[in-house]
C-alpha positions in Angstrom: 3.7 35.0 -23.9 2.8 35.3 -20.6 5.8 34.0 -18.2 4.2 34.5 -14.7 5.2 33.1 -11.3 1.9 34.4 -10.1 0.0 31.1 -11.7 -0.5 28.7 -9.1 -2.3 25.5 -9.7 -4.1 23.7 -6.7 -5.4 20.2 -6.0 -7.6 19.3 -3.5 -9.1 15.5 -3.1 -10.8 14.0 -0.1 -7.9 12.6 1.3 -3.9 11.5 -0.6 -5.2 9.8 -3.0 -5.2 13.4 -5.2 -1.4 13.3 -4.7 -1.5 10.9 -7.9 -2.7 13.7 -9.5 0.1 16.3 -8.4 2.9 13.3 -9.1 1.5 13.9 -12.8 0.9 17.5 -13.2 5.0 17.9 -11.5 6.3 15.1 -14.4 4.5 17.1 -17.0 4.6 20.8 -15.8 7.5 20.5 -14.1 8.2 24.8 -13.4 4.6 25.1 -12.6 4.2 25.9 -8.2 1.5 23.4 -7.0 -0.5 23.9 -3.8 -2.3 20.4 -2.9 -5.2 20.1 -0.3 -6.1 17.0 1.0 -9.3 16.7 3.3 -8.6 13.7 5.3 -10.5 15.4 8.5 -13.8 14.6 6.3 -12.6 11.8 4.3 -14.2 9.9 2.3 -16.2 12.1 0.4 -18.0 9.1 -1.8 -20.3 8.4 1.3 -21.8 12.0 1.7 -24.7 13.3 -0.1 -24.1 15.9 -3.4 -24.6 18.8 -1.6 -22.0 18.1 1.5 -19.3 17.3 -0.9 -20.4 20.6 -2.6 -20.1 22.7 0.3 -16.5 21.0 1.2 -16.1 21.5 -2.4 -16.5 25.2 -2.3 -14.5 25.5 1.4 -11.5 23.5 -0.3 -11.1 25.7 -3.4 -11.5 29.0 -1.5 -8.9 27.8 0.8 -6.7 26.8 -2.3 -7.3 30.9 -3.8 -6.4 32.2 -0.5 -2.9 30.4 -0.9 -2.8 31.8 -4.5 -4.2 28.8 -6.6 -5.5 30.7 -10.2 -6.4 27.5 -11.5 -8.4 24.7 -9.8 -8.1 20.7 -10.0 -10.7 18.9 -8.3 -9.0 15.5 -7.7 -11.7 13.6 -6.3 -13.8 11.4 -8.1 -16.8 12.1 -5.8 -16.4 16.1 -5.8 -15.7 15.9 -9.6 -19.2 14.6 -9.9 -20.8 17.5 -8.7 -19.1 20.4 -7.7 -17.0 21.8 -11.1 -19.8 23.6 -12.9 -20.7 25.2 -9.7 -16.8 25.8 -8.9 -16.4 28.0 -12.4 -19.3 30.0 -12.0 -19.1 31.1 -8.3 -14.9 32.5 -9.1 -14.8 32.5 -12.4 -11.4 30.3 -12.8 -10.1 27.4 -14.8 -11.4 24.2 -12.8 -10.7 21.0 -13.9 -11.4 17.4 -12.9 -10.4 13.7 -13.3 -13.5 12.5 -14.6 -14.0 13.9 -18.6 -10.5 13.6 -19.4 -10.7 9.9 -19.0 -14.7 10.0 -20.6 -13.5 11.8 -23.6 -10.0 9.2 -24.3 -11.7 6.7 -23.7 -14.9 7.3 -26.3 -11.7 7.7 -29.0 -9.9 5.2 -28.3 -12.6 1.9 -27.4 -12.5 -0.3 -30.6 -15.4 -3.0 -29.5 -17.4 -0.2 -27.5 -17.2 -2.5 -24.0 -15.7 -0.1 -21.8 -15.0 -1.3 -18.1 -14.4 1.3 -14.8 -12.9 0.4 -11.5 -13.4 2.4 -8.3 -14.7 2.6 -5.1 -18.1 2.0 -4.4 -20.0 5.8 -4.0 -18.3 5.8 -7.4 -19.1 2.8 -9.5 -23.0 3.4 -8.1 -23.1 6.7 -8.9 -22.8 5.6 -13.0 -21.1 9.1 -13.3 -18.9 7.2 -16.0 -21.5 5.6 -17.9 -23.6 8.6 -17.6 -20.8 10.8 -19.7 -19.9 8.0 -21.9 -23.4 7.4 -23.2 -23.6 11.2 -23.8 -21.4 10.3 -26.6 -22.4 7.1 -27.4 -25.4 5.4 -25.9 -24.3 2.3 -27.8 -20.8 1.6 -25.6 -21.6 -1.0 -22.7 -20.4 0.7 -20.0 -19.6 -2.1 -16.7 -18.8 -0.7 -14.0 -16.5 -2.7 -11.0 -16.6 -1.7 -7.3 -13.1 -2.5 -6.1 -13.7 -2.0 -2.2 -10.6 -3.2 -0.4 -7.9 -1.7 -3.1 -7.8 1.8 -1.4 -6.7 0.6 2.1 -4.3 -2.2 0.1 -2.5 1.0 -1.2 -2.7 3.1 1.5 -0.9 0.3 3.5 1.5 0.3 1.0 0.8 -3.3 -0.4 1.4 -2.5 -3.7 3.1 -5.9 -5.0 1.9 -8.0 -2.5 0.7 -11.5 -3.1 -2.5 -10.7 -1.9 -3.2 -7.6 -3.5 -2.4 -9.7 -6.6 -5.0 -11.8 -5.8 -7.8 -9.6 -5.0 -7.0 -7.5 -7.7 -7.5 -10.5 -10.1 -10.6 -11.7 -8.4 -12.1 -7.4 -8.9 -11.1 -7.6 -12.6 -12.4 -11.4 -13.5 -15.8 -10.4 -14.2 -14.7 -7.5 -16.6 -12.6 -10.4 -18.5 -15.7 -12.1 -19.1 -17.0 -9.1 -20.6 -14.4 -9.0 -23.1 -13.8 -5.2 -22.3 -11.3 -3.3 -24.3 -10.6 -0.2 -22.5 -10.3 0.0 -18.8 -10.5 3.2 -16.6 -9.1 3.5 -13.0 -11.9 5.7 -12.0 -10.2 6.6 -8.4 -6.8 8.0 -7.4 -5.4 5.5 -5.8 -5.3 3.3 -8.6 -2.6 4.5 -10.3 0.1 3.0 -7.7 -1.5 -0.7 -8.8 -1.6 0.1 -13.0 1.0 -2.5 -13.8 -1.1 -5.1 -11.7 -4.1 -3.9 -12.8 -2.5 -3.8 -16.6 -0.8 -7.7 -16.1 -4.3 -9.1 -14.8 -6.9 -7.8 -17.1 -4.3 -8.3 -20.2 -2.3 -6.5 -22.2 -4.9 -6.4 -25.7 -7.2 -4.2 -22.7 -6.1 -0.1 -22.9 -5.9 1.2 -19.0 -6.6 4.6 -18.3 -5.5 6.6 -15.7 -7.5 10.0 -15.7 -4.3 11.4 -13.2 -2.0 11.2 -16.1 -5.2 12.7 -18.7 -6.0 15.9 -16.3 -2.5 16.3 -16.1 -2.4 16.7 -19.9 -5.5 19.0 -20.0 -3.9 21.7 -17.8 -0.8 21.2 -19.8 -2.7 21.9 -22.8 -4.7 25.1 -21.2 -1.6 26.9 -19.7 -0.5 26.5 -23.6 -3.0 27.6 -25.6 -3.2 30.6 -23.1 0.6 31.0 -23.5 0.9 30.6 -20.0 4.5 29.9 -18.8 6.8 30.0 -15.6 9.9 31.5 -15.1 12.2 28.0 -14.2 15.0 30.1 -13.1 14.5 28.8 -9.8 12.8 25.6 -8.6 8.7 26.2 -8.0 7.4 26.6 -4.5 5.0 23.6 -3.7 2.6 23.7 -0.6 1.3 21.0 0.6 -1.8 20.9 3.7 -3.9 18.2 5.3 -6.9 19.1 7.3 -5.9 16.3 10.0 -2.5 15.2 10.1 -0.8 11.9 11.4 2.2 10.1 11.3 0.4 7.5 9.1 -1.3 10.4 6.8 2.3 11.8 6.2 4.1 8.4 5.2 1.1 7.7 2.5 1.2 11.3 1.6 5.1 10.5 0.9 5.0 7.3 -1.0 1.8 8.5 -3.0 4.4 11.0 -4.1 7.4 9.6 -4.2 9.3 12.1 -2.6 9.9 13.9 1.0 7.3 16.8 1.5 7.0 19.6 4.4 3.0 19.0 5.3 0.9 21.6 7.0 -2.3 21.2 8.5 -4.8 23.5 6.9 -7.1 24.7 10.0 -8.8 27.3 7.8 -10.0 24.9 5.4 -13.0 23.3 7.4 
């Protein structure tokens, strides 16, 4: 067994929304040090073309090495599109992303094959979903929500707001008339809504949250590679922005549910 402080696992995303992502990976590996990126300099990613959010892609992850990161998680639904395959091969490390954890649950567990996905809308027109899920099974209906004014709702922190209630119904009415049976918050933010999300499409509907199914995925690798940390002392955590403001660092807070020390990450653009 392999108990090694050396491990470090980084995150980066396109802006806070990744810090979904690190809330999971801490409740399920809780000894393991985390170092989270967040590129809110060049946010959003999901209106760039596939080659800019590689190149940011490849900037963010060697910035992530050079603070010790020896395993990679690409939080970003937009980056996860494109950039993983290319990730592994050019440093030959673990990278993992938010968007086949969620593909392969989702393929197991769908009992009418009417699969719905929410998320912004670079990634609802990019069919990256459908695309993977019809690799398994071109028979699931795949359809596919764009769900425009939920990232700023969470970023303002409306989380149980009337409205946000509202629009969150009105986003999720056409999927009810689909009669889906599995749902998957295909973006980061979504998380924070999951129990509105979860009251308005219905209970009999199974909501996936790919932060919580990545999470697992590097839970399982550290395992089967008998890859442990020594939790005689709590883990180090870094945290960096590439543009930091007093807004950026209250989100960054409640997306994690806990105070953080943030550092603005110069050497990552």
């Amino acid at each position: 067994m392999d108990i090694n402080q050396s491990h470090s696992i980084g995150v980066f995303d396109s802006g806070v929304g990744g810090l979904t992502v690190v809330k999971e990976l801490l409740s399920q590996i809780p000894d393991a040090p985390l170092i989270y990126f967040g590129d809110t300099a060049r946010t959003p990613y999901g209106i760039k073309g596939p080659d800019t959010i590689l190149r940011y892609s490849i900037e963010n992850t060697k910035f992530l090495i050079s603070k010790g990161a020896t395993i990679i998680v690409v939080a970003c639904n937009s980056a996860s599109s494109v950039a993983p395959e290319k990730l592994r091969n050019m440093f030959n490390i673990p990278v993992f992303e938010v968007i086949s954890p969620a593909v392969e649950l989702v393929v197991k567990i769908t009992t009418k094959g009417r699969i719905g996905v929410i998320g912004t809308r670079a990634t609802i027109e990019s069919r990256i979903y459908e695309k993977m899920i019809h690799n398994y099974n071109k028979d699931f209906k795949v359809i596919g929500q764009p769900c425009p004014l939920l990232v700023p709702l969470v970023e303002e922190g409306w989380l149980k707001a009337r409205e946000t209630k509202m629009i969150v119904r009105k986003y999720l009415r056409p999927l009810k008339q689909q009669q889906i049976d599995t749902l998957i918050l295909g973006c980061t933010h979504y998380p924070l809504l999951k129990d509105i999300i979860q009251q308005k499409i219905g209970k009999r509907v199974k909501v996936i949250d790919s932060s919580s199914e990545v999470a697992k995925k590097v839970k399982t690798y550290l395992k089967l590679n008998n890859i442990v940390f020594d939790n005689k002392e709590r883990p180090l955590h870094q945290f960096y922005l590439s543009d930091i403001s007093s807004v950026t660092k209250e989100i960054a807070i409640r997306f994690l549910g806990q105070k953080i020390s943030i550092k603005k990450a110069i050497s990552a653009l």
